[in-house]
C-alpha positions, 0 to 999 in steps of 0.5 A, a space after each residue: 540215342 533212339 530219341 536223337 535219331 526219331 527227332 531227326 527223321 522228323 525234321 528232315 521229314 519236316 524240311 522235304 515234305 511240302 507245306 500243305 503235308 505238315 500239318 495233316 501228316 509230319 505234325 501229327 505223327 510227331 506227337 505220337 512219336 514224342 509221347 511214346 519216347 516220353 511214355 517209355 523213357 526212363 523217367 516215365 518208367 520211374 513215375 510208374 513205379 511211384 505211384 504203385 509205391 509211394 502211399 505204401 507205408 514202410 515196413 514197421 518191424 513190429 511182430 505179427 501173427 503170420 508173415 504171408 508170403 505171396 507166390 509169383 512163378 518160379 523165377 521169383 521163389 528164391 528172392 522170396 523165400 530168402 526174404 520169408 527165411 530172414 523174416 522168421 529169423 527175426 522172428 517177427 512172426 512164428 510161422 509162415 503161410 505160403 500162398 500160390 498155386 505151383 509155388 506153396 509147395 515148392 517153396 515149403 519143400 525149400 523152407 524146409 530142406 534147405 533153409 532148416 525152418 521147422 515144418 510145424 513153422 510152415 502151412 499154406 495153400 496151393 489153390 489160388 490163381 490170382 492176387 484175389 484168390 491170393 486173399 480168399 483162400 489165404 482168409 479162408 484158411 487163416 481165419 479160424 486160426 485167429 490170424 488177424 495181422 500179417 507181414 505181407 511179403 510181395 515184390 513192389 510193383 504187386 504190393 499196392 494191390 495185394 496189400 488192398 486185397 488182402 486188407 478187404 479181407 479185413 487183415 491188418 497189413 504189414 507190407 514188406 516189400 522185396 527189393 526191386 525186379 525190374 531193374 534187370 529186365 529191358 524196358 519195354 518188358 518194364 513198361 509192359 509189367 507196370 502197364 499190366 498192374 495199373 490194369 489190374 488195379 484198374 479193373 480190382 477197384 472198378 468190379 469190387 475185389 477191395 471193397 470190404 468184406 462184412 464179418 459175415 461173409 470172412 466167416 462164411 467163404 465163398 462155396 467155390 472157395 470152400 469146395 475148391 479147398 475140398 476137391 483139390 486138396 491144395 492145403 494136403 498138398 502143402 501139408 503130405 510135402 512139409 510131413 515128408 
């Protein structure tokens, strides 16, 4: 209905203003108003979603060392945390590593008390801020514990980066995706939510946050990781909730 009614001011716009006005005014103001139609409609929108979908490959099945479960605010938690909890049913991985500032130790609280998981099943880290520190802190944590494969568990819109993140970390990476999250919201919250991860992609390629790390530097991680880790107790936090 909208792209009819845009359409149709145009042409009447086209039929009342005079010859000399078209060319410098109604045709170029058609073109930005059939972009943007075309850039916000839903096939647009669905192309978006693809390309931050289609070179993921699927979820194999296949048992891992540690099924990684990826914070994303409060909103997100229980759809995560049902995904985490039918993970570890099927035992694909003996433990789970929860990963997000504000929401590791909310959801280890939830994992415990409601869905039964044993605490010694259940670690993670409540420093990070980012899907960069995501990978740091998780690394920085998991390395001296062997972990070499993960199950990655994020929604589908964050796992291309994640997933590329998390593999400079030098992770073996299983992507596990949770169902879609945007059907339910309008469109224009949809497109700003894609246009912000194809940003964020952008600028994770353009400042080196997926080149590969050397084995040297996983077994030394940054000072501000490791002092962060110290000073803002974020692994007790998770720790003093799950011994509760």
């Amino acid at each position: 209905m909208g792209i009819l009614i845009c359409m149709a001011v145009l042409w009447v716009l086209w039929l009342v203003s005079p010859k000399r006005r078209r060319r410098w005014l109604i045709q170029p103001l058609a073109v930005v108003v059939i972009s943007l139609l075309l850039f916000t409609s839903d096939v647009f929108i669905n192309l978006l979603t693809s390309g931050l979908t289609a070179t993921l490959p699927t979820d194999s099945g296949d048992r891992v060392d540690t099924i990684v479960v990826l914070g994303r605010g409060e909103q997100a938690r229980p759809e995560r945390m049902a995904v985490a909890w039918s993970l570890w049913q099927e035992e694909r991985a003996s433990n789970i590593f929860l990963s997000g500032m504000l929401d590791a130790q909310a959801m280890a609280k939830v994992l415990k008390e409601e869905y039964g998981i044993p605490p010694a099943a259940l670690a993670g880290e409540e420093c990070s801020q980012t899907t960069e520190e995501n990978a740091l802190f998780t690394s920085a944590v998991l390395r001296d514990k062997g972990t070499k494969n993960i199950l990655l568990v994020t929604d589908a819109r964050h796992m291309l980066r994640s997933r590329s993140v998390f593999q400079s970390m030098g992770f073996e990476v299983v992507p596990h995706i949770i169902p879609p999250d945007l059907e339910s919201l309008g469109k224009r919250e949809r497109w700003r939510r894609l246009l912000r991860e194809y940003v964020g992609m952008a600028d994770y390629k353009l400042t080196g946050k997926l080149r590969m790390r050397s084995p040297e530097e996983l077994d030394n991680p940054p000072q501000e990781i490791k002092s962060k880790l110290t000073e803002w107790k974020c692994i007790n936090k998770v720790n003093r909730e799950l011994a509760r």
